[in-house]
N, C-alpha and C positions, 0 to 999 in steps of 0.2 A: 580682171585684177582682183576682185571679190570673192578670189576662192584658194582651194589650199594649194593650186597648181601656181595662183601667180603668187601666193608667199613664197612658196620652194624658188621660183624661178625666181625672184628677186634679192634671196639670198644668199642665191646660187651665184649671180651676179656680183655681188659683194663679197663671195668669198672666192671666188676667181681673181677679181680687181685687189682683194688684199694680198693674194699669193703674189701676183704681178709686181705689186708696188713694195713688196714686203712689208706687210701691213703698216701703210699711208696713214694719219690723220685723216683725212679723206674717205680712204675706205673704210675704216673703223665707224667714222661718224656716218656715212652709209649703212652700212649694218645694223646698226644702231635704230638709225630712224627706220627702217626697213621694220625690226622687229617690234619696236615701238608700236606700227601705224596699224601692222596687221594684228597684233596684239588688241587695239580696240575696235577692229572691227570685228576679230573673231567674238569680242567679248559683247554677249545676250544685250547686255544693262544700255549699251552706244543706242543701236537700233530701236531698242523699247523704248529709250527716253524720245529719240527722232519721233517713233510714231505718235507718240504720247502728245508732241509738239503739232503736230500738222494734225492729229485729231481734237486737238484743244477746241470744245464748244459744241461740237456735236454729241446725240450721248443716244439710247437704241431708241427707235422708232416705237410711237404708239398711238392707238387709235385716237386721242383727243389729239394730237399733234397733226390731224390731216380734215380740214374742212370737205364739209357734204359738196357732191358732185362726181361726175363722172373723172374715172380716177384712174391712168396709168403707172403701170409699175415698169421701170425699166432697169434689168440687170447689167451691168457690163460685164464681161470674159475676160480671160483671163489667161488659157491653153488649155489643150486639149493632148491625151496621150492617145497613139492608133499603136496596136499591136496587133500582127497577122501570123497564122497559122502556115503549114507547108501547104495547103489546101488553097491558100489565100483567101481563107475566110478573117475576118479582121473584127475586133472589138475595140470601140473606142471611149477612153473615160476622160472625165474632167480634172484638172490637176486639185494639188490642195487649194489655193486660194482661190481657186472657181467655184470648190465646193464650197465654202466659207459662206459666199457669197448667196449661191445657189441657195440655201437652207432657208436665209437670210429673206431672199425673193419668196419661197414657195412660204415662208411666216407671216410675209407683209402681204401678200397677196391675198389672203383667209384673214386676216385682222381685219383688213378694209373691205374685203368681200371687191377686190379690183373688177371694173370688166375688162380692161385687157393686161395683158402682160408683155414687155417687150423684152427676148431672149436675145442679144446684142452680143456682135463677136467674129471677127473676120481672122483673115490670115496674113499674115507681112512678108513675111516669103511661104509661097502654097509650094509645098510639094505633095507629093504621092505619097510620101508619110504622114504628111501632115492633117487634120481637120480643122474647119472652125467651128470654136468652142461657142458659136449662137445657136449652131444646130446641135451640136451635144449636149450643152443645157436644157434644149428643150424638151430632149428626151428623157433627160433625168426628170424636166419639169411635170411630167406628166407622170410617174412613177411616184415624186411627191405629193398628186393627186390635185394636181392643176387641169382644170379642163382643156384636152389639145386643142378646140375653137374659140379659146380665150387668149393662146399664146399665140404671139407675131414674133417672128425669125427675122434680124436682121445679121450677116453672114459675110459682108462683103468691105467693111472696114478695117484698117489698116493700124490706125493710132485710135487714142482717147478725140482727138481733134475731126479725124474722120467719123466719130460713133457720132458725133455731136450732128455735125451739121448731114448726117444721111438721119438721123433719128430727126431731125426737125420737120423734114420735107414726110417721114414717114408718119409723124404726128400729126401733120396737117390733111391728111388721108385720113385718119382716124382721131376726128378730135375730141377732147378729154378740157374737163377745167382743173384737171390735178398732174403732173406728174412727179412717182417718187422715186429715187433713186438711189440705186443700190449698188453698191461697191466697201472695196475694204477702206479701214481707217486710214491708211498708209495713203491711199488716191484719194481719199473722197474730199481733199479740200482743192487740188488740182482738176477734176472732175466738175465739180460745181461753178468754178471758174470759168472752165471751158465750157459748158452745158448755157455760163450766163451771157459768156461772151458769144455763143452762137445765137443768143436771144430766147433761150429756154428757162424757164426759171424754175427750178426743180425743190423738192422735200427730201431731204437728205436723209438715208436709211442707212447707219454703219453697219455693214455686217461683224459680226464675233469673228474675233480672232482665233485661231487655234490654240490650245495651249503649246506654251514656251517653255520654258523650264524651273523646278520645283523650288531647290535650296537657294538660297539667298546667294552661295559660292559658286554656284555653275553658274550665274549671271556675271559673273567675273574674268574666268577663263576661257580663251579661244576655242571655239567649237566651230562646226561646220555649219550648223541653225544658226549661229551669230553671223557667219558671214554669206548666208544665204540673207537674212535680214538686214546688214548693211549694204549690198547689191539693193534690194530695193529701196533701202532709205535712199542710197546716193541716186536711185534712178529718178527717184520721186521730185528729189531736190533740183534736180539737173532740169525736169519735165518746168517744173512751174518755173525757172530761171528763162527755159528756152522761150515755154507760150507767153509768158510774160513781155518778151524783148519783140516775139511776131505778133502781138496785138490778140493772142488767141486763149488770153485770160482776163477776166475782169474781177476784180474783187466784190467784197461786199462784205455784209453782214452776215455771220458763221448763223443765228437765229433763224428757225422759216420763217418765212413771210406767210403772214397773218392771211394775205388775201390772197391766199396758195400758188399756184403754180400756173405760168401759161405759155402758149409760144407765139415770139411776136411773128 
């Protein structure tokens, strides 16, 4: 619904139903709210203000913000792009907000001087096109000059819900009195939720955003980046509505805890 195919298609709809009814009351007010709805989602300012909202309290990660002790870093994924050759030789990158993310990881990892890092990121439908972005992060990770026997690959989860509780059973194989966590603003209060609800109690690291856009007036009008970014504002919204109603979010205080991080 969140893109310029389901605008067209819904008022395409609308102007079929008005040809029909010789433009109905009905249809007209159809049209209407159709151009209306897509209109603030195309528009930058909707999604900015959402994220601005669910990131309200967290603010970037810094070395006094993480008590002494043995300290993991844990990234979550994002997607992953696989492009192949006639040869079927294949390259795969990280998309934007894995990169976001990624940067994010390889900054806090060297602030804290981490001893492990956890590259996190499976597939929800695997195909032959497909990879997961736990193992292509970590490839990047080590380009941004992470020691490859300091990163741990987890590759095999599904949802934010799945990272959680395969990251718990994987931190208790390697246990740490820190962990911090890294994701975009948009997840990271759905994330910490889920991370507390699975009995992890994490140090929240927002990653940077990418830049949006420049004039005060392109945050006004429908563009394709507006409603790429309300797709995920509505995903975000939807997520913490869902984990909330299956028990697979707990709230708390947006602040870290003083007496850092652990896993019960």
């Amino acid at each position: 619904m969140f893109s310029s195919a389901g605008a067209t298609g819904c008022l395409a709809i609308g102007a079929v139903w008005g040809l029909l009814s010789r433009g109905s009351l009905a249809s007209r007010r159809f049209l209407a709210w159709c151009a209306a709805c897509y209109w603030m989602a195309g528009a930058y300012i909707v999604p900015e203000t959402v994220r601005g909202l669910l990131a309200h309290g967290y603010t970037p990660l810094t070395r006094a913000d993480v008590p002494a002790g043995r300290t993991a870093v844990v990234v979550l994924g994002s997607g992953s792009h696989q492009f192949r050759d006639w040869s079927e030789g294949q390259f795969v990158v990280i998309d934007q907000i894995g990169a976001a993310r990624l940067l994010e990881a390889a900054r806090v990892f060297r602030l804290l001087d981490a001893d492990v890092l956890v590259s996190s990121g499976g597939l929800i439908r695997p195909t032959p096109r497909t990879w997961p972005s736990g193992l292509t992060m970590a490839e990047d990770l080590v380009r941004l000059g992470v020691p490859r026997d300091r990163i741990i690959v987890e590759s095999e989860s599904k949802t934010t819900r799945h990272e959680a509780v395969l990251l718990k059973e994987l931190l208790r194989a390697h246990p740490v009195d820190r962990v911090v966590l890294v994701t975009s603003q948009f997840h990271m209060r759905r994330s910490v939720g889920t991370f507390r609800a699975a009995g992890i109690e994490v140090i929240p690291a927002i990653a940077r955003e990418p830049d949006g856009v420049d004039a005060w007036w392109e945050k006004l009008i429908p563009t394709d980046k507006g409603m790429e970014e309300s797709a995920m504002a509505a995903h975000e919204l939807a997520g913490l509505v869902t984990y909330a109603a299956r028990g697979w979010y707990r709230g708390g205080p947006v602040n870290r805890p003083s007496s850092g991080s652990r896993v019960e």
